[in-house]
N, C-alpha and C positions, 0 to 999 in steps of 0.2 A: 709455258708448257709444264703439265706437272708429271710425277711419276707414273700417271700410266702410260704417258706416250714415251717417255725412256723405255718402258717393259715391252711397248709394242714394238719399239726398234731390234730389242732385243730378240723377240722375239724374230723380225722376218728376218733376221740375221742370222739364228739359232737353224730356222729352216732350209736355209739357203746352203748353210754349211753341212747341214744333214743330206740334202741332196747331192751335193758336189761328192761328200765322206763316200755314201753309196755307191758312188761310179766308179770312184779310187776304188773301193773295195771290188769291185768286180774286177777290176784291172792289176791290182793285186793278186786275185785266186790266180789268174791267167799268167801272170809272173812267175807265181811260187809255182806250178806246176808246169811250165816251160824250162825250169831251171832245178825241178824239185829241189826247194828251201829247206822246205820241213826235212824231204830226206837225208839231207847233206848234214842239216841242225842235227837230228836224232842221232845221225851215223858219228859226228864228231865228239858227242856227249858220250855215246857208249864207249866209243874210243877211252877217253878218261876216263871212268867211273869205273871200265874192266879193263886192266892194264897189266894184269897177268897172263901170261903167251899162254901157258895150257890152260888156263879156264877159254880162251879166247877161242883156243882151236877145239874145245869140244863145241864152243856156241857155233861156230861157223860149220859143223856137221850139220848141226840142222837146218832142213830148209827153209823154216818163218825166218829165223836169223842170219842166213845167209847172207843176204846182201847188205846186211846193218854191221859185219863184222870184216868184210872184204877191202881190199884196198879199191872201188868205184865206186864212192861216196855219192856218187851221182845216180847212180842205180838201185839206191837204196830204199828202204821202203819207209814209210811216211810214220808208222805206230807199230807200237812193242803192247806187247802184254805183259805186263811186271810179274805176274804170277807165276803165268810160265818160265819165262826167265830166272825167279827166283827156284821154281822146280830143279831145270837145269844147271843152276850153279852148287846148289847144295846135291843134286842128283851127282853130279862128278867129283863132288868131294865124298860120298858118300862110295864110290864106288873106288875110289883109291883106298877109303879107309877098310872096306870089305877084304881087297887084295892081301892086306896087311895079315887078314885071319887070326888078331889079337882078340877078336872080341863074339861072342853069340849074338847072331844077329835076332832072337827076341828079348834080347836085353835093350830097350830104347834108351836108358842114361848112357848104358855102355857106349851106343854108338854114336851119341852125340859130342860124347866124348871122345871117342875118337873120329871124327870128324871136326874137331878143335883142334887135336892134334894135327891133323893132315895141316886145317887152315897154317900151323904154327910153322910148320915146315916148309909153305909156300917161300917162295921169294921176295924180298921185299919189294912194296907196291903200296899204290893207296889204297888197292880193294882187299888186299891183306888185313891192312889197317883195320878199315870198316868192317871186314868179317870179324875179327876178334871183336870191338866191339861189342858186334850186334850177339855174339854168339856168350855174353858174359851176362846177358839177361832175356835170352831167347826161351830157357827154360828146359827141359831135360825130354822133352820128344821133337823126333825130327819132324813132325808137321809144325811147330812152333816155329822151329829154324827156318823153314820155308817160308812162313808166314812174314817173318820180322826181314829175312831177305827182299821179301817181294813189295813188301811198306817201304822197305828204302830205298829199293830204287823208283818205284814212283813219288815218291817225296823228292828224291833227288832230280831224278827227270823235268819233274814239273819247275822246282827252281830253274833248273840250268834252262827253262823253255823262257827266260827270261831273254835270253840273248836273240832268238827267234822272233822275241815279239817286239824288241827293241831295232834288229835288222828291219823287220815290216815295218814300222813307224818311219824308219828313213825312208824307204822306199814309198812310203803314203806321203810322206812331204816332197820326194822328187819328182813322184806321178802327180801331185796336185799342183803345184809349182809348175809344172808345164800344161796342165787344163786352164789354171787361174792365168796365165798370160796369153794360152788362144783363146778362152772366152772373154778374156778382158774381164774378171773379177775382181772387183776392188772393194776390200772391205771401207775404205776410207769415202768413197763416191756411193757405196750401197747406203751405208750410215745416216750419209747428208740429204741424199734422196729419202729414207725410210721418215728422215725427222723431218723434212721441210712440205712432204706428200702423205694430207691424209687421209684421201683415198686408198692409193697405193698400202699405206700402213693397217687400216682397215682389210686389204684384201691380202693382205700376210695375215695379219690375226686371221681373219676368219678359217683359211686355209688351216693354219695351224690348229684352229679348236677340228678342224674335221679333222684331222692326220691324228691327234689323241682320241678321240669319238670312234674312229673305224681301224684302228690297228692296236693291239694289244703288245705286250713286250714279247710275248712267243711267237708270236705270226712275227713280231719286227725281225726278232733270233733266228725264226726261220729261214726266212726269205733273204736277209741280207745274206746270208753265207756265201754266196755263186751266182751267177749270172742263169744257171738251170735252176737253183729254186726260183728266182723270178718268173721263170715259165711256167711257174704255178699259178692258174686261175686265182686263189688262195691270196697269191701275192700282187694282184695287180695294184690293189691301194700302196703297197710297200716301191713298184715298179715306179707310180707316179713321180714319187718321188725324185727319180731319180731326173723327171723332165722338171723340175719346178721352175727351171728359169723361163719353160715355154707356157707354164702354167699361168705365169703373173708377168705376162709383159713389158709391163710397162718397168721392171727393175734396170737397172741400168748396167746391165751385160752386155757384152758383143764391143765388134769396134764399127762404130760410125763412120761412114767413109770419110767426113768430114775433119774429123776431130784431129788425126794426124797432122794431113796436108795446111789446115789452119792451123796449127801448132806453129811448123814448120817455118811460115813464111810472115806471120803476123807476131809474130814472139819476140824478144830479145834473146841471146844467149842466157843472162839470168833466168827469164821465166822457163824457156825450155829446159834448164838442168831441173828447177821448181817441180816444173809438170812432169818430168821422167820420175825424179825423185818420190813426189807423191804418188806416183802410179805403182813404182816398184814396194814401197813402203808396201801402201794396199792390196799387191800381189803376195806380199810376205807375210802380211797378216793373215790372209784367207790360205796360203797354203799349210801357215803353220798350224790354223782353225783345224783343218781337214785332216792333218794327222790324227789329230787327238782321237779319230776314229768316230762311225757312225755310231756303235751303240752309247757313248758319252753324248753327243749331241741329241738322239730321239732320249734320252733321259732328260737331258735340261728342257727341250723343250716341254715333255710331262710336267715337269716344276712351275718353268715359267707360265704354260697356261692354268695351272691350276693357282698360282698366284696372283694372274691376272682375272680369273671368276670370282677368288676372296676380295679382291679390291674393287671389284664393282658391283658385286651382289648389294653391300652397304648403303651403295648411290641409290639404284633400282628401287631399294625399301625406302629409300627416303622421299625418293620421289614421290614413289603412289601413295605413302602419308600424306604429302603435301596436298596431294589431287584432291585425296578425299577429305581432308580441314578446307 
């Protein structure tokens, strides 16, 4: 066997986990918005990052921010707009320091400066902290301070959306983890099948050169998001996917009636721990494959076929040299 039939295994392996990634993902959206994730994420983040009670209590006057500053995390809305936000936080510093009537409000330095003041007087907090900072190279008009406000909290935002996308990762290996044990996926029995069947391995590659040929990475972007954009005409190539095990038969999914019940009764106790053993292994592999998410796998498969046309294009030209000497 030489390297291209490694690459082909790799290949209906790549796809297989791409289509299994897709249905997590759909089951996924359906998670995160039974439980709104994102809201609960957003709503916790703001929590931290605005940790001072009266900047908290002018955000929670406003309606957009209402339910991202309330004690039912679960109610909360899914997206902020950093600008606004940043509007409103230097808007109520701004209006404390107006109160104060130390300064001519067409004075822009003056009131920036006093609007440092106020920050200076807040209570200690980390958004204290972070205002003085940003406010020591924000620049001497208050659309600047707005500016450098609203840069950090979606700087900040999007870090902390780390933990969001880290909860979802667990959640893609629990939900696939329980697909890979009712369809019976085993990366370890797909492998041995892909290598020892060169049919079969032929009709993954082929698939997979269509699945790069007819979907691009914005249609894949598109369409994976939700189970409604798959009800885009648009997405039906991206949909297939998601049936690929009905698509190539012949892979070795599903449970056999048989394979159980003969386990069972023709086994020793040794082989039976063996056969569990290797089954759960190859459960654990494909569900761990399937975290990694769909859009990581329709990339490698891009790769892998376009490295398996470089390694054959070579042969093709040799041949028809050959034909025609």
């Amino acid at each position: 066997m030489d390297l291209t039939t490694w690459l082909d295994v790799a290949i209906g392996l790549t796809l297989v986990y791409l289509g299994v990634s897709l249905f997590v993902t759909v089951i996924n959206e359906y998670i995160a918005q039974m439980f709104n994730l994102r809201g609960r994420q957003l709503h916790d983040d703001l929590q931290k990052l605005i940790d001072d009670k009266t900047i908290k209590h002018t955000l929670v006057q406003h309606p957009a921010f209402a339910s991202l500053f309330n004690n039912h995390p679960g109610k909360a809305g899914s997206y902020v707009d950093s600008k606004i936000l940043g509007q409103l936080i230097v808007g109520s510093l701004s209006t404390a320091a107006a109160a104060n009537n130390a300064v001519s409000p067409n004075n822009a330095a003056s009131q920036v400066a006093q609007i440092i003041g106020v920050i200076n007087q807040l209570p200690h907090s980390i958004l204290k902290t972070q205002l003085q900072s940003i406010a020591r190279t924000a620049g001497d008009k208050t659309e600047d301070l707005v500016t450098a406000v609203s840069d950090w909290m979606d700087r900040s935002l999007t870090m902390m959306g780390g933990n969001y996308k880290r909860r979802l990762q667990t959640i893609s290996f629990g939900v696939g983890l329980v697909i890979t044990v009712m369809l019976n996926i085993n990366t370890i029995t797909l492998t041995e099948r892909l290598y020892h069947d060169k049919e079969l391995r032929n009709a993954t590659a082929a698939m997979a050169v269509q699945v790069t040929e007819r979907i691009n990475k914005e249609t894949f972007e598109k369409c994976r998001s939700s189970s409604t954009a798959l009800q885009d005409p648009a997405c039906i190539e991206v949909k297939r996917l998601t049936d690929v095990t009905q698509n190539l038969g012949k892979l070795p999914i599903g449970w056999p009636d048989t394979s159980l019940s003969s386990t069972q009764t023709s086994h020793s106790d040794s082989h039976k721990i063996l056969f569990w053993g290797e089954r759960m292994l190859g459960w654990f592999l494909t569900a761990l494959a399937v975290s990694l998410g769909a859009p990581f796998w329709f990339d490698l498969l891009n790769k892998a076929v376009s490295i398996r046309h470089g390694m054959r294009k070579p042969v093709t030209g040799t041949a028809e040299k050959t034909e025609k000497a």
